[in-house]
N, C-alpha and C positions, 0 to 999 in steps of 0.2 A: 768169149762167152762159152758156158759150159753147155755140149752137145745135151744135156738130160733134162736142161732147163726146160724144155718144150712137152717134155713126160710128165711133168707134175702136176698131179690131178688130184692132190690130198693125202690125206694119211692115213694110216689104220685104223685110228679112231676118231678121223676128221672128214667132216661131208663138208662139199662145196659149189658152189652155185659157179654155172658157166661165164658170169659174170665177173664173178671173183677172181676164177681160175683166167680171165682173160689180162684182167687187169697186172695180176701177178704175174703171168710171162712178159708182158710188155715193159714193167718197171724191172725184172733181173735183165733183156732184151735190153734195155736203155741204159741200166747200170744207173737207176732214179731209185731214191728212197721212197718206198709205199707208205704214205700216210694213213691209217685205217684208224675209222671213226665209229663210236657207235655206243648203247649202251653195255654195261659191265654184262658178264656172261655171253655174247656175242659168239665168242671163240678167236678174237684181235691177237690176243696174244697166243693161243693154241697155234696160229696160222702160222707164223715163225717154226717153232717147233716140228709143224709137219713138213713145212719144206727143207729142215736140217735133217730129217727122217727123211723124208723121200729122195733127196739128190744128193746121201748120205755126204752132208757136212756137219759140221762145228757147230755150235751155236752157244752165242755168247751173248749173256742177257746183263743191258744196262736199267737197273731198277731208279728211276729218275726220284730224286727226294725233292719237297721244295724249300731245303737248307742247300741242297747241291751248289757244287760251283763244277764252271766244266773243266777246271783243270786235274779235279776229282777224277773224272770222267776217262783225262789224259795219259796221266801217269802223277805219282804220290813219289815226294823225295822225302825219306824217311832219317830227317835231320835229331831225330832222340839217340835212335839207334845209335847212329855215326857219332854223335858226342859221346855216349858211353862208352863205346867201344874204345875212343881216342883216350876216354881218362882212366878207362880199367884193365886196357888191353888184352882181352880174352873171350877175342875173336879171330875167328879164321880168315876175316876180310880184309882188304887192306883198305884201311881208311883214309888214305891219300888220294884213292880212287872212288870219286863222285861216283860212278855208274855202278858201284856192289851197291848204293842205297835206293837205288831208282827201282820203283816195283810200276808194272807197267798197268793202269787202269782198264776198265774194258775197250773202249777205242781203241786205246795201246794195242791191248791184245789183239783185235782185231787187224789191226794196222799191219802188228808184226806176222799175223801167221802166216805159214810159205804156202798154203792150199786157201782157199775162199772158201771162208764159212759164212755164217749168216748172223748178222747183229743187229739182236732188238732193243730197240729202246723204249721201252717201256713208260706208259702214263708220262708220257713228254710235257701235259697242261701243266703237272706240279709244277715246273720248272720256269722262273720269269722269264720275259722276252728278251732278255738281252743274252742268256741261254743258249734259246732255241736257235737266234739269230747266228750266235757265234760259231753254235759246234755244227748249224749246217756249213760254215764257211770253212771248217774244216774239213768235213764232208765235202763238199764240191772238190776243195784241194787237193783232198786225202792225204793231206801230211801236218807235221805240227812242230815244234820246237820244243825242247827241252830248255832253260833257261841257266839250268845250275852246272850244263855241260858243250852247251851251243850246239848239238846233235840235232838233226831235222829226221824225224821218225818220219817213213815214205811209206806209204801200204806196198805190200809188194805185191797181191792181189784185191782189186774194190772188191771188198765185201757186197753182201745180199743185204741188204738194209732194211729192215720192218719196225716203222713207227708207228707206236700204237697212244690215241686219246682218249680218254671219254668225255670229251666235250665242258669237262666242267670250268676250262679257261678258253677264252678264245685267243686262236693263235693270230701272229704277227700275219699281215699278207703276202712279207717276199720270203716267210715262211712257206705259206700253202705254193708259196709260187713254184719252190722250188723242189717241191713233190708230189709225185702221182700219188691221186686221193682215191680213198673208197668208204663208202660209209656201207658198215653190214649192221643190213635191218636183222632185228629180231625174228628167229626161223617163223614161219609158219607153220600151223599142224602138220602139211603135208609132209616139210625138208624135217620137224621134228619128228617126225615116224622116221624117215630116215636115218636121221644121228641115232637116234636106239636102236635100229636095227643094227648098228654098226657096234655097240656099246652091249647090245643082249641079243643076240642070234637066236633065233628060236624062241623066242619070248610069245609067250598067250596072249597073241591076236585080243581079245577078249578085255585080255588087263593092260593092254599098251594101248588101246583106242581110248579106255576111260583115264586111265591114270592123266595122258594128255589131254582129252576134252576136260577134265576136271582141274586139269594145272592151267590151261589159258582162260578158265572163271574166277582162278583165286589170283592171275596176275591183273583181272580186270576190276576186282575188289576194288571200288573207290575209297580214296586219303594212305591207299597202300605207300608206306616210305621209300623201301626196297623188295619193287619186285621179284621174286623167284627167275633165277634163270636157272640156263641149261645143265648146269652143272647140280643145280638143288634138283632137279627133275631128273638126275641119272640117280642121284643118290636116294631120293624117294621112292624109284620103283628098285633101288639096292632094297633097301627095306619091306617093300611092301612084299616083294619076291623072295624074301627071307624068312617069313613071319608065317612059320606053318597052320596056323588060324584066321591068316585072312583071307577074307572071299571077296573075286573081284564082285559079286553084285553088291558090296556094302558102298560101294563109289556111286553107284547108281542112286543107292538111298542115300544121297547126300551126309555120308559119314565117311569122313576125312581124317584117316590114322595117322599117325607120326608128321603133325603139322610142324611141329620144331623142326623138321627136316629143311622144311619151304622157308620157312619165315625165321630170322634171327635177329629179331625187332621187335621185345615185349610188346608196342602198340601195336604192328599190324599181325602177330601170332592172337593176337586177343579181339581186333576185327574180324581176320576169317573165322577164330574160333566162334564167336556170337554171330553171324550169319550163317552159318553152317546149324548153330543149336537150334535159333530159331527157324531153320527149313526144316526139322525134322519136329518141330510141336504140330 
């Protein structure tokens, strides 16, 4: 286990609840894949990120599709290549040798690095149950077979494992079984004054109290499709903080600049915009 595992407390521009930060030493401590749940904008997947940032490793991101197979996932034998080559001969490889077409997938990758990095797997729900079952079984393993060369890839350090859902499939049981879970709720005003502070140092008090009392009204907008998260709320007060004519007290008078910032769903841009018009007749 790496001595620094026990240091991680976030990242530069990652805030985290002593909750989270508990949960995370205990799953790299156990050498368990973190399951993290929760709605989109959360920061699931930033949370990987900050711990390749802070216990400076690797990180190797599996973007789960739900066309995926996990031998994708494995490694890809790249059998076009290797025929052309055989019928045109003008290549450097020797094409006798099955292993010049083997390119190694992100697990692969993982698998093979000589230092532990951290491998996220991303929106795991896309991906059917017979999937998620399989490549935890590699996972528990940590090694896999090559079929086109009989080679058994070994990790030669277990990876930091961060899977991330947003609940839009529900997973298998000896799924959840076989990973530490955590569901991160949507920040609160209090932890969201903290992520901006992290994100705008020095920011007017003044215009980061409204800009957030004024973003968890439009996230509470009823028949909203997709709510505003964290990331639309950095990039709104980008804006609002760029825009040398605007006055924090216009947020007070219930006028709401650069909505297309929040909202990217002509319906719900056109509900906040109509309850906002009509708060101001």
């Amino acid at each position: 286990m790496n001595d620094n595992i026990a240091d991680f407390s976030g990242g530069r521009t990652y805030v985290l609840d002593n909750e989270l930060a508990r949960i995370v030493h205990i799953s790299m401590a156990l050498e368990m894949p973190l399951l993290l749940k929760g709605e989109p904008g959360t920061g699931k997947t930033m949370l990987a990120h900050a711990i390749a940032e802070n216990l400076n490793m690797e990180l190797i991101v599996l973007n789960v599709k739900s066309s995926m197979k996990l031998i994708d996932a494995l490694y890809q034998y790249d059998t076009l290549t290797r025929l052309n080559d055989s019928r045109f001969g003008d290549s450097n490889r020797d094409v006798s040798n099955i292993n010049e077409y083997i390119r190694m997938g992100k697990i692969g990758q993982a698998f093979s690095a000589a230092q532990r990095v951290v491998l996220l797997i991303d929106e795991i729900d896309k991906a059917d149950t017979d999937f998620q079952d399989d490549m935890l079984d590699i996972l528990d393993q940590m090694q896999f077979d090559i079929i086109e060369t009989d080679i058994t890839v070994q990790a030669k350090v277990r990876p930091v494992i961060i899977i991330t859902s947003n609940a839009k499939k529900d997973l298998s049981d000896p799924f959840l079984g076989r990973c530490n879970f955590h569901h991160i709720a949507f920040p609160d005003p209090k932890m969201m004054r903290q992520i901006i502070a992290v994100h705008f140092p020095g920011l007017d008090e003044n215009l980061a109290q409204g800009a957030i009392a004024t973003f968890y009204k439009l996230r509470d907008v009823e028949g909203i499709e997709k709510r505003p998260a964290t990331r639309e709320l950095i990039n709104w007060l980008r804006a609002l903080a760029s825009d040398p004519d605007f006055k924090t007290d216009r947020l007070v008078e219930e006028e709401v600049p650069y909505l297309g910032v929040l909202f990217k769903k002509s319906p719900d841009y056109k509900k906040a915009a109509s309850i906002y018009s009509q708060a101001r007749k």
